[in-house]
N, CA, C, O and CB atoms as a CASP TS submission, in Angstrom:
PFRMAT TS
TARGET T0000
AUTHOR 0000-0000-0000
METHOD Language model
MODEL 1
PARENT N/A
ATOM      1  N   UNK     1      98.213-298.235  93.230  1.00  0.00           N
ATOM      2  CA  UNK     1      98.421-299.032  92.032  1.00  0.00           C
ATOM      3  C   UNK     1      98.106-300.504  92.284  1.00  0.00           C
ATOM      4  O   UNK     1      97.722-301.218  91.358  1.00  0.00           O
ATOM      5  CB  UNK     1      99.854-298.879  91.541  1.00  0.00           C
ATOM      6  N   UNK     2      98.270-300.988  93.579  1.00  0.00           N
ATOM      7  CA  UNK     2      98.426-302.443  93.927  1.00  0.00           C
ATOM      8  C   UNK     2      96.534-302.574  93.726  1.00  0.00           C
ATOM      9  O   UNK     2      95.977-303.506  94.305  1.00  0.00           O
ATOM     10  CB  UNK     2      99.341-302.832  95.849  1.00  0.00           C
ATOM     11  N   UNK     3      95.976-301.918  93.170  1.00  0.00           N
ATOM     12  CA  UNK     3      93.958-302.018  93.818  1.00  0.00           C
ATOM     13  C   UNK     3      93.989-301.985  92.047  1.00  0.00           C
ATOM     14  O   UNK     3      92.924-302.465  91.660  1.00  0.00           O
ATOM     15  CB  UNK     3      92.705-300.022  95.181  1.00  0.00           C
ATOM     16  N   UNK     4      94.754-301.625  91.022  1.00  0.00           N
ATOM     17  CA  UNK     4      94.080-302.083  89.795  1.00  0.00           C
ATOM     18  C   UNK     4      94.545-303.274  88.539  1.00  0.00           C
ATOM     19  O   UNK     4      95.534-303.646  87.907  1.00  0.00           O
ATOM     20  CB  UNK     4      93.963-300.872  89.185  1.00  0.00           C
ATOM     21  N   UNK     5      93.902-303.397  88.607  1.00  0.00           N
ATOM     22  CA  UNK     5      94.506-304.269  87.448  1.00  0.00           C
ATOM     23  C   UNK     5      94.866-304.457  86.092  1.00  0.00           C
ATOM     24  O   UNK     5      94.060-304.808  85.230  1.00  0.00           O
ATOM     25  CB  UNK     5      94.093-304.897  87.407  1.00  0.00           C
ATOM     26  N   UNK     6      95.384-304.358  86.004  1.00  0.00           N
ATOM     27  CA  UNK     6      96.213-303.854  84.427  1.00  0.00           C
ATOM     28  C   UNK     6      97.451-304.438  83.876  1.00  0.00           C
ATOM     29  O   UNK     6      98.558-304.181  84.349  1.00  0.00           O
ATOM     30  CB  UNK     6      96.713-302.381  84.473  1.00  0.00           C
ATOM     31  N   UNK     7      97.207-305.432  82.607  1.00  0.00           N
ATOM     32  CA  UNK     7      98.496-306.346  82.399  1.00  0.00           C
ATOM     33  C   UNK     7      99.733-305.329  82.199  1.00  0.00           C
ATOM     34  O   UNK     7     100.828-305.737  82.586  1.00  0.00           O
ATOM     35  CB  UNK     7      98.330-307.415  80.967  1.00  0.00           C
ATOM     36  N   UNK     8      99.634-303.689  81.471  1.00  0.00           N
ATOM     37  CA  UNK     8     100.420-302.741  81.748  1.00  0.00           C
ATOM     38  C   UNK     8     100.998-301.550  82.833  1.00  0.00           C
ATOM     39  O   UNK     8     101.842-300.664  82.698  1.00  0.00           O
ATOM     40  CB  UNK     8     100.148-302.442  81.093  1.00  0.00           C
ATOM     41  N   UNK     9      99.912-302.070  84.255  1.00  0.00           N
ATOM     42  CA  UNK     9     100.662-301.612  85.571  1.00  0.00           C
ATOM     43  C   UNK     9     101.400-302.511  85.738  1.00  0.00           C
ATOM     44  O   UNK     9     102.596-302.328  85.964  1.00  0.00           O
ATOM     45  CB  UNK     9      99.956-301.360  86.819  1.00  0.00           C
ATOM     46  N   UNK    10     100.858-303.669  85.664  1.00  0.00           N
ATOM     47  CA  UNK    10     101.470-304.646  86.149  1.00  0.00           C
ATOM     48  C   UNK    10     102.668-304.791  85.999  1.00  0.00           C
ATOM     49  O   UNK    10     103.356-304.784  87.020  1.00  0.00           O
ATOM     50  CB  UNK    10     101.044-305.515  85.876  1.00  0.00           C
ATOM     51  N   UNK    11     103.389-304.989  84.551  1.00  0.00           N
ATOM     52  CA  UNK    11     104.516-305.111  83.891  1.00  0.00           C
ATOM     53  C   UNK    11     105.451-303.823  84.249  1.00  0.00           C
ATOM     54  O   UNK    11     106.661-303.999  84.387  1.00  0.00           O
ATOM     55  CB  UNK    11     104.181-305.283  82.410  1.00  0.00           C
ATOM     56  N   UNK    12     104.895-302.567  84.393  1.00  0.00           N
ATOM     57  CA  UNK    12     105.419-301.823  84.302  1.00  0.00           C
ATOM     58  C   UNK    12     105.678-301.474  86.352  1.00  0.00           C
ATOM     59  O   UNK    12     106.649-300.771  86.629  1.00  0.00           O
ATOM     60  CB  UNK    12     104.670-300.950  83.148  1.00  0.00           C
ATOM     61  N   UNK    13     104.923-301.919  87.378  1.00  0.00           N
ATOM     62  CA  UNK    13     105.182-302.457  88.818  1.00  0.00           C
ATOM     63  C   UNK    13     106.439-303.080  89.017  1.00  0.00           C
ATOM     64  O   UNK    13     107.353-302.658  89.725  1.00  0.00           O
ATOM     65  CB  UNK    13     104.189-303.451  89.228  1.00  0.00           C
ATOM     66  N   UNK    14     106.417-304.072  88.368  1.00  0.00           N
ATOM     67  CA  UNK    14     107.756-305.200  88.088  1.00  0.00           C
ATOM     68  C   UNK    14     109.009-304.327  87.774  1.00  0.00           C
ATOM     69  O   UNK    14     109.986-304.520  88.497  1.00  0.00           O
ATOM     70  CB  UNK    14     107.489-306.353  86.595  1.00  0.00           C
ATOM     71  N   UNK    15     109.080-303.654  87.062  1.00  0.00           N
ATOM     72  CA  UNK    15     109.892-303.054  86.009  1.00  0.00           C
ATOM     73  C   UNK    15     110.707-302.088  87.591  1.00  0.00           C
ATOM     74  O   UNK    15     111.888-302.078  87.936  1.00  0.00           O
ATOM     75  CB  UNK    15     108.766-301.986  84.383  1.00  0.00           C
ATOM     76  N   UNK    16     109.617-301.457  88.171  1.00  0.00           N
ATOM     77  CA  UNK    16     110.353-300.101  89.130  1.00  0.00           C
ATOM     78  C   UNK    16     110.891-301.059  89.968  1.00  0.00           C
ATOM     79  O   UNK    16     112.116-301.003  90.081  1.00  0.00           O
ATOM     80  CB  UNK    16     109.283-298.754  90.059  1.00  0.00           C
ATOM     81  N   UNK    17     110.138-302.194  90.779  1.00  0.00           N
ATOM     82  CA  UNK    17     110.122-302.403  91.764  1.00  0.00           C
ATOM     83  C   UNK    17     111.413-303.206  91.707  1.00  0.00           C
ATOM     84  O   UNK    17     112.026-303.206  92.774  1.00  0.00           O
ATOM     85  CB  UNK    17     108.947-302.828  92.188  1.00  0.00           C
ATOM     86  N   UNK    18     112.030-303.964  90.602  1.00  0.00           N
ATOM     87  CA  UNK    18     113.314-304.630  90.213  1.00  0.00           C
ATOM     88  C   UNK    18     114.609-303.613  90.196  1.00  0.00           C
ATOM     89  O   UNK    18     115.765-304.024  90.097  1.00  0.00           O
ATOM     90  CB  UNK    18     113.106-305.277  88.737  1.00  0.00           C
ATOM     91  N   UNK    19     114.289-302.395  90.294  1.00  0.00           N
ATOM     92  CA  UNK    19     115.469-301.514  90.200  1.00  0.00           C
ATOM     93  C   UNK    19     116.815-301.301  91.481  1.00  0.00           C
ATOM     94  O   UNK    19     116.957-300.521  92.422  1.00  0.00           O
ATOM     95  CB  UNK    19     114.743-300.175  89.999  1.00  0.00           C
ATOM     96  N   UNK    20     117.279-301.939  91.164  1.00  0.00           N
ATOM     97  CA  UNK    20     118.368-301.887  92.425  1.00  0.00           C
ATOM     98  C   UNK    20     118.817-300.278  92.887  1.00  0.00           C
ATOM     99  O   UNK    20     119.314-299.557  92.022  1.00  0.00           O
ATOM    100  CB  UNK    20     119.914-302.765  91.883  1.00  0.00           C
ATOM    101  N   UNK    21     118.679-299.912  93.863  1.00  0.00           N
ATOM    102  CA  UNK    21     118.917-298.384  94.370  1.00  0.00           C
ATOM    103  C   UNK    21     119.685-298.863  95.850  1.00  0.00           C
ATOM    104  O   UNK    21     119.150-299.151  96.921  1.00  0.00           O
ATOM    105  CB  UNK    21     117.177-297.279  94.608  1.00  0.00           C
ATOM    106  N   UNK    22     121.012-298.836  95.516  1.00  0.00           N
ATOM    107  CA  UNK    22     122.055-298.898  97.147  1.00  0.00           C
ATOM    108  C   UNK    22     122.146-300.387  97.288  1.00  0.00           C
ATOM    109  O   UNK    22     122.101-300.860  98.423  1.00  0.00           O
ATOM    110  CB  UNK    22     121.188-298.130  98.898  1.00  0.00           C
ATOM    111  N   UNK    23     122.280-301.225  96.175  1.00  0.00           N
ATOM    112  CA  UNK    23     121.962-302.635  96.511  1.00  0.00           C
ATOM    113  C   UNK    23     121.054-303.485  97.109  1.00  0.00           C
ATOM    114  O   UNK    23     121.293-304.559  97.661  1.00  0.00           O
ATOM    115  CB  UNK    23     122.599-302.911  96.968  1.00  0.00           C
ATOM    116  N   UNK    24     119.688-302.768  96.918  1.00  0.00           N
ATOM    117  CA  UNK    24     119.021-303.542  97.378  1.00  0.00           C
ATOM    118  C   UNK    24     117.630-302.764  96.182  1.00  0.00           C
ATOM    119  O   UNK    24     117.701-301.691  95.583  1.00  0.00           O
ATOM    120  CB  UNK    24     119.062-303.566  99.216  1.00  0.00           C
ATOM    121  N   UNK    25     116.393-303.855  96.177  1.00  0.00           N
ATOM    122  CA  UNK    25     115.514-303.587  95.041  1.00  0.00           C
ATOM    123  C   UNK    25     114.501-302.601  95.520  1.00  0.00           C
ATOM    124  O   UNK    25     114.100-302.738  96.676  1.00  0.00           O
ATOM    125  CB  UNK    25     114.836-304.884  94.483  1.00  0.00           C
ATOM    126  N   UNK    26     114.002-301.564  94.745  1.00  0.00           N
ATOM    127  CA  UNK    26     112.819-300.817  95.441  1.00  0.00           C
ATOM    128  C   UNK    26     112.048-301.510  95.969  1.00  0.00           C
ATOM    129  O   UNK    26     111.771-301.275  97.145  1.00  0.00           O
ATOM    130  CB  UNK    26     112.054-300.070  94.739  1.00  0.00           C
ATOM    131  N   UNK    27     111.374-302.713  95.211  1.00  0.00           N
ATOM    132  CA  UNK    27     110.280-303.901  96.233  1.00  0.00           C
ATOM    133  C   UNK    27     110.796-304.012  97.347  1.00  0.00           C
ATOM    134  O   UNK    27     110.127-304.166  98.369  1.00  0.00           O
ATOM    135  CB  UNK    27     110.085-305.531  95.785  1.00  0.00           C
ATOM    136  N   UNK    28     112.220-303.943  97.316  1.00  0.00           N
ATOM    137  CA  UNK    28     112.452-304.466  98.967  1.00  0.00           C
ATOM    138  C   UNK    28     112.472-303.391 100.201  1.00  0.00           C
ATOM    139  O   UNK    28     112.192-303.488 101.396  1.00  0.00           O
ATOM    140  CB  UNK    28     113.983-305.195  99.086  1.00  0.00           C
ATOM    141  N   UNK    29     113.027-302.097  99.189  1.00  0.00           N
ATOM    142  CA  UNK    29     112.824-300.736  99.828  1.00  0.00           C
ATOM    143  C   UNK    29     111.335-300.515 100.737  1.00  0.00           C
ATOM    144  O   UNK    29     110.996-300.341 101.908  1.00  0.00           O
ATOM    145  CB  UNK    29     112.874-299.636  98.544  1.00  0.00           C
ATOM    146  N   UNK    30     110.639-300.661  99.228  1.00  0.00           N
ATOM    147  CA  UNK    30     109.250-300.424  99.960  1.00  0.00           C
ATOM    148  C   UNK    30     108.750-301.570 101.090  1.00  0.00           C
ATOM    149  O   UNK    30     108.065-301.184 102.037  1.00  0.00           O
ATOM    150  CB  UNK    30     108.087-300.370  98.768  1.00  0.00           C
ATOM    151  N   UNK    31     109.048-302.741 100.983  1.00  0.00           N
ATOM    152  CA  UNK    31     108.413-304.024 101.721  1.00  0.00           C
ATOM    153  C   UNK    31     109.437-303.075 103.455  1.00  0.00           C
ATOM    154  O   UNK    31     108.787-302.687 104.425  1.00  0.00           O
ATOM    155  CB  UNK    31     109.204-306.348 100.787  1.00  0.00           C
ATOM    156  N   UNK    32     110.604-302.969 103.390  1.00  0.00           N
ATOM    157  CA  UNK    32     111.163-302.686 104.450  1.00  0.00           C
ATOM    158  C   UNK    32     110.851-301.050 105.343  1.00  0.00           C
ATOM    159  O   UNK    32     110.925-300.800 106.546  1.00  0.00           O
ATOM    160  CB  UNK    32     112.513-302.926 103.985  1.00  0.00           C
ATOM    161  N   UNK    33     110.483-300.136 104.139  1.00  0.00           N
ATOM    162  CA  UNK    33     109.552-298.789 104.985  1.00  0.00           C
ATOM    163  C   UNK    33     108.524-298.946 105.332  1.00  0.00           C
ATOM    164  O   UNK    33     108.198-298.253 106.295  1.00  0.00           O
ATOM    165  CB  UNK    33     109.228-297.620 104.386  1.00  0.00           C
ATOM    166  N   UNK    34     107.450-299.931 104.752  1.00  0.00           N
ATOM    167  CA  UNK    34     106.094-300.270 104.813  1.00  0.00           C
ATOM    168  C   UNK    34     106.345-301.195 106.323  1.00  0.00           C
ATOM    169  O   UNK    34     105.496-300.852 107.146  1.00  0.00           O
ATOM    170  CB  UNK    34     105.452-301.165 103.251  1.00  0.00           C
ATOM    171  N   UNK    35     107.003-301.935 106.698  1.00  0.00           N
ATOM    172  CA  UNK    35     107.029-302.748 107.611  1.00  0.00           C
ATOM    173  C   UNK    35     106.823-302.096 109.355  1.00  0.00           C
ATOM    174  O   UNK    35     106.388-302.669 110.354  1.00  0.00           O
ATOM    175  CB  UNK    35     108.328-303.427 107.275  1.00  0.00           C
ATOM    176  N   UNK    36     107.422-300.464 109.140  1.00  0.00           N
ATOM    177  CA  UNK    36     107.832-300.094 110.427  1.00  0.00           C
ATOM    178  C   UNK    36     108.590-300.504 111.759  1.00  0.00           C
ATOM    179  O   UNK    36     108.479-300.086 112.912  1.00  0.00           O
ATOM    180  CB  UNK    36     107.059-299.914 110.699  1.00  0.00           C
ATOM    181  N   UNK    37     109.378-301.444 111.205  1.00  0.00           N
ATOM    182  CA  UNK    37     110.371-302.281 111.802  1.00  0.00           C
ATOM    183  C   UNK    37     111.571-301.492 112.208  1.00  0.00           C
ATOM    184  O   UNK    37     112.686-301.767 111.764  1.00  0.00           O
ATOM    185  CB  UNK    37     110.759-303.366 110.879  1.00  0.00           C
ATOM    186  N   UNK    38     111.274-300.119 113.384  1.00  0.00           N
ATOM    187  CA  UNK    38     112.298-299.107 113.469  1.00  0.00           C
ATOM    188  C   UNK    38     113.716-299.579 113.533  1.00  0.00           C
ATOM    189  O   UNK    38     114.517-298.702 113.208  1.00  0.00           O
ATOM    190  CB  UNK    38     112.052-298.310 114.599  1.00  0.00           C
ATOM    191  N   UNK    39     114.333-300.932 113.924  1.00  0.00           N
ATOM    192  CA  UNK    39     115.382-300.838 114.195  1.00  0.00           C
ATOM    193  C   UNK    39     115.993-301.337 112.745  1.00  0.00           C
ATOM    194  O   UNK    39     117.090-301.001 112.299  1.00  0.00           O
ATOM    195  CB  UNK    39     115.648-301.499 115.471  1.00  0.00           C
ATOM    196  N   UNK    40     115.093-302.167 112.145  1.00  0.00           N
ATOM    197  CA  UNK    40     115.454-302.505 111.231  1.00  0.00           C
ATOM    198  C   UNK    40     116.136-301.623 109.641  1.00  0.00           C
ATOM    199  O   UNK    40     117.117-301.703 108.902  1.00  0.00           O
ATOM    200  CB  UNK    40     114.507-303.147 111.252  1.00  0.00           C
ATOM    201  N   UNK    41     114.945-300.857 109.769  1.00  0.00           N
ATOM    202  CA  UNK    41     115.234-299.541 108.683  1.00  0.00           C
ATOM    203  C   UNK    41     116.428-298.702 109.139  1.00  0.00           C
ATOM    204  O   UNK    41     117.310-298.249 108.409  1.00  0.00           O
ATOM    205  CB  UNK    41     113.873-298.414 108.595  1.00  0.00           C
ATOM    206  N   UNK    42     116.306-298.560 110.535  1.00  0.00           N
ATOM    207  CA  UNK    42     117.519-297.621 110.878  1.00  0.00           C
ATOM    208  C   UNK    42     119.012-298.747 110.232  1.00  0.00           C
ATOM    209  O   UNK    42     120.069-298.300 109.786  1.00  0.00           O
ATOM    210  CB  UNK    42     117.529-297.235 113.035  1.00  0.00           C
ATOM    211  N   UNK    43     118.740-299.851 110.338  1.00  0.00           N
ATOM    212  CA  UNK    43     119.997-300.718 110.494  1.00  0.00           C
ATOM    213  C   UNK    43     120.785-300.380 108.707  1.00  0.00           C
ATOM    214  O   UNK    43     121.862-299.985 108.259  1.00  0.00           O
ATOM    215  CB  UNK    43     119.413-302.774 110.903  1.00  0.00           C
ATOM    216  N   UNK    44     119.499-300.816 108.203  1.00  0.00           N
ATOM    217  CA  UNK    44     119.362-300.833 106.503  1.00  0.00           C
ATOM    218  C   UNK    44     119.847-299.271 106.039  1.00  0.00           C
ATOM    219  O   UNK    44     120.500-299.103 105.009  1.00  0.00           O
ATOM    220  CB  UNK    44     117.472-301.169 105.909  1.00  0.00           C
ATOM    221  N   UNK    45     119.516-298.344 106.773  1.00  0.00           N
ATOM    222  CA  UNK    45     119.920-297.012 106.412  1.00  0.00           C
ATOM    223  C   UNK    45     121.251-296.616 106.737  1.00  0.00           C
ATOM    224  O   UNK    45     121.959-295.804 106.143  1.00  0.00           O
ATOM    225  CB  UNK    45     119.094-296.113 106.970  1.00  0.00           C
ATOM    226  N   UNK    46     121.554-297.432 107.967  1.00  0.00           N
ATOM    227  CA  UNK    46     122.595-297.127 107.947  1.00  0.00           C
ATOM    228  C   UNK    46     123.819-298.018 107.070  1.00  0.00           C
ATOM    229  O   UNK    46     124.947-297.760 106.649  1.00  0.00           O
ATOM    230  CB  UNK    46     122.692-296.990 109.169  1.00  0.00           C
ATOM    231  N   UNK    47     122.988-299.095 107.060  1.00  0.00           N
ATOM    232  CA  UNK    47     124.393-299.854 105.941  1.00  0.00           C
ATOM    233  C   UNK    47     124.433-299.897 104.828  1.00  0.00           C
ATOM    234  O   UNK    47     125.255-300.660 104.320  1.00  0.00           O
ATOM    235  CB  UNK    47     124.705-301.148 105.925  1.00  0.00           C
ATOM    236  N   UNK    48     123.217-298.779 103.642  1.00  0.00           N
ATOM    237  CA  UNK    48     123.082-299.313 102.758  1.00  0.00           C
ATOM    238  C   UNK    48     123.588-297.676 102.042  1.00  0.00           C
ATOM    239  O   UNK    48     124.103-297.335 100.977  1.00  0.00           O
ATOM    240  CB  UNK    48     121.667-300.185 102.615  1.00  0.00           C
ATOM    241  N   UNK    49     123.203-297.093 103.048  1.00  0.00           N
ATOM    242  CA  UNK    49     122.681-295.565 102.759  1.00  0.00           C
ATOM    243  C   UNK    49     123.921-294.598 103.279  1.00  0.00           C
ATOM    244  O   UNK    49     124.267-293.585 102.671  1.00  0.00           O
ATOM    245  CB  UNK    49     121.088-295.170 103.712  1.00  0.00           C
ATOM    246  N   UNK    50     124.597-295.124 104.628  1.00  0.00           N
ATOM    247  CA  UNK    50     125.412-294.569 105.576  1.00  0.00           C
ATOM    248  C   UNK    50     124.784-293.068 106.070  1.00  0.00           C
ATOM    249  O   UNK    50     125.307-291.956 106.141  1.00  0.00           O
ATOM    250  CB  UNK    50     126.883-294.483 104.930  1.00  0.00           C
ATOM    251  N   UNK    51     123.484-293.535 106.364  1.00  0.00           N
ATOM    252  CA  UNK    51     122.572-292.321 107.065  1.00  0.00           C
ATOM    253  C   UNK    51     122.055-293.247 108.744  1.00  0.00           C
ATOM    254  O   UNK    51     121.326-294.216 108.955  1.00  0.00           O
ATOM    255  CB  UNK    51     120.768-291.812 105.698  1.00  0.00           C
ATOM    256  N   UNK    52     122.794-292.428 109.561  1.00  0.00           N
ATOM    257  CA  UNK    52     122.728-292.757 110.751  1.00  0.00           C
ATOM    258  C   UNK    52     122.185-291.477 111.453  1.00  0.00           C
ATOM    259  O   UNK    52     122.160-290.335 110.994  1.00  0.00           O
ATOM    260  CB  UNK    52     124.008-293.287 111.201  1.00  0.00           C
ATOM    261  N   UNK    53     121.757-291.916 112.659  1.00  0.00           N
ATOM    262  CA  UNK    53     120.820-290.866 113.624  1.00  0.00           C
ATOM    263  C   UNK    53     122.394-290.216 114.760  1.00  0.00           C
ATOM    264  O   UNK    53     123.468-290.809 114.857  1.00  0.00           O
ATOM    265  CB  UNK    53     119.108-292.127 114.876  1.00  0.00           C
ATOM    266  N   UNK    54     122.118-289.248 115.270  1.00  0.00           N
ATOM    267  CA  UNK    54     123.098-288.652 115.818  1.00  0.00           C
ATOM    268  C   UNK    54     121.956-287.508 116.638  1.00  0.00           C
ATOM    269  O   UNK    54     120.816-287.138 116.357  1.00  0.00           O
ATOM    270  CB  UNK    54     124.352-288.099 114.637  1.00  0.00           C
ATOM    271  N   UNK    55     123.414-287.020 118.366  1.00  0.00           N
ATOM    272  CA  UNK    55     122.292-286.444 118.776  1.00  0.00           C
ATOM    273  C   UNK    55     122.719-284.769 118.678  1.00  0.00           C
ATOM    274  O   UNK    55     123.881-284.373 118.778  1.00  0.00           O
ATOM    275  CB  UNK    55     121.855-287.060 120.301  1.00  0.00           C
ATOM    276  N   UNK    56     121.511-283.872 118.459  1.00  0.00           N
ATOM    277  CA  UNK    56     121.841-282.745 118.248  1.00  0.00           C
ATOM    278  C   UNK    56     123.008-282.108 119.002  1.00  0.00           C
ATOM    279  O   UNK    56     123.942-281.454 118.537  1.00  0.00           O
ATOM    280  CB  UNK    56     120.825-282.161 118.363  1.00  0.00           C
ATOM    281  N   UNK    57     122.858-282.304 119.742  1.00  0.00           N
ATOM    282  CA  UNK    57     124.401-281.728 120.591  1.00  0.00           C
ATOM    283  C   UNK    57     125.273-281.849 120.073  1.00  0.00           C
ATOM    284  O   UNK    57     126.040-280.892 120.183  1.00  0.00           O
ATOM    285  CB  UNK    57     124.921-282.234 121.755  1.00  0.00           C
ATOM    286  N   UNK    58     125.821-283.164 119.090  1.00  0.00           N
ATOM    287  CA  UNK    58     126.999-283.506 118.949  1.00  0.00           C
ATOM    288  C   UNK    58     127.126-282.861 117.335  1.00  0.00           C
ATOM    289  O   UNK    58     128.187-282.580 116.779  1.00  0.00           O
ATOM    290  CB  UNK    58     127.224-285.147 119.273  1.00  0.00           C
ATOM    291  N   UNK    59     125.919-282.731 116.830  1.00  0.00           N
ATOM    292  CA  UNK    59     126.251-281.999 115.832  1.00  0.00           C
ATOM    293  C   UNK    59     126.343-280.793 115.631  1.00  0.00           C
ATOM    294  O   UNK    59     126.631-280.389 114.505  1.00  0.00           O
ATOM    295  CB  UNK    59     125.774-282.220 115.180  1.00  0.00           C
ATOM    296  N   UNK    60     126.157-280.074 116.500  1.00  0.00           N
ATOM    297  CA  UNK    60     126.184-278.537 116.682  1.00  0.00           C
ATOM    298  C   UNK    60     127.512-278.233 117.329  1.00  0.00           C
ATOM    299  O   UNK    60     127.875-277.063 117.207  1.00  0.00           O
ATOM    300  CB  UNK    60     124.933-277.960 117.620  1.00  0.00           C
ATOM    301  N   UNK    61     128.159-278.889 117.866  1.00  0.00           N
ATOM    302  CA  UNK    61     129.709-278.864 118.131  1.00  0.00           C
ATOM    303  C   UNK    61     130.848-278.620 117.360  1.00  0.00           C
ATOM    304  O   UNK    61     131.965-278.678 117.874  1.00  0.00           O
ATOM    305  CB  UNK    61     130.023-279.854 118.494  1.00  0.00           C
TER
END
């Protein structure tokens, strides 16, 4: 979507990307998965989301 131009992508880009999901905006969602900043996303997932990594062992217990 970001490759066309259209005063109605456009508006309507704005519109998703302003949507707050877990307190924080999809723009920022996406700017922060797009980044690959592993510790970072893990950090954000875990404080936003309370999805943390764990090791199989301990969950099969």
């Amino acid at each position: 979507m970001d490759r066309i131009v259209h005063p109605g992508i456009e508006k309507f880009k704005q519109r998703v990307y302003n949507i707050e999901v877990s307190s924080i905006t999809v723009g920022q969602w996406n700017r922060l998965l797009s980044s690959r900043r592993e510790d970072s996303i893990k950090k954000s997932l875990q404080d936003y989301l309370e999805i943390r990594e764990e090791s199989i062992d301990e969950l099969l217990d």
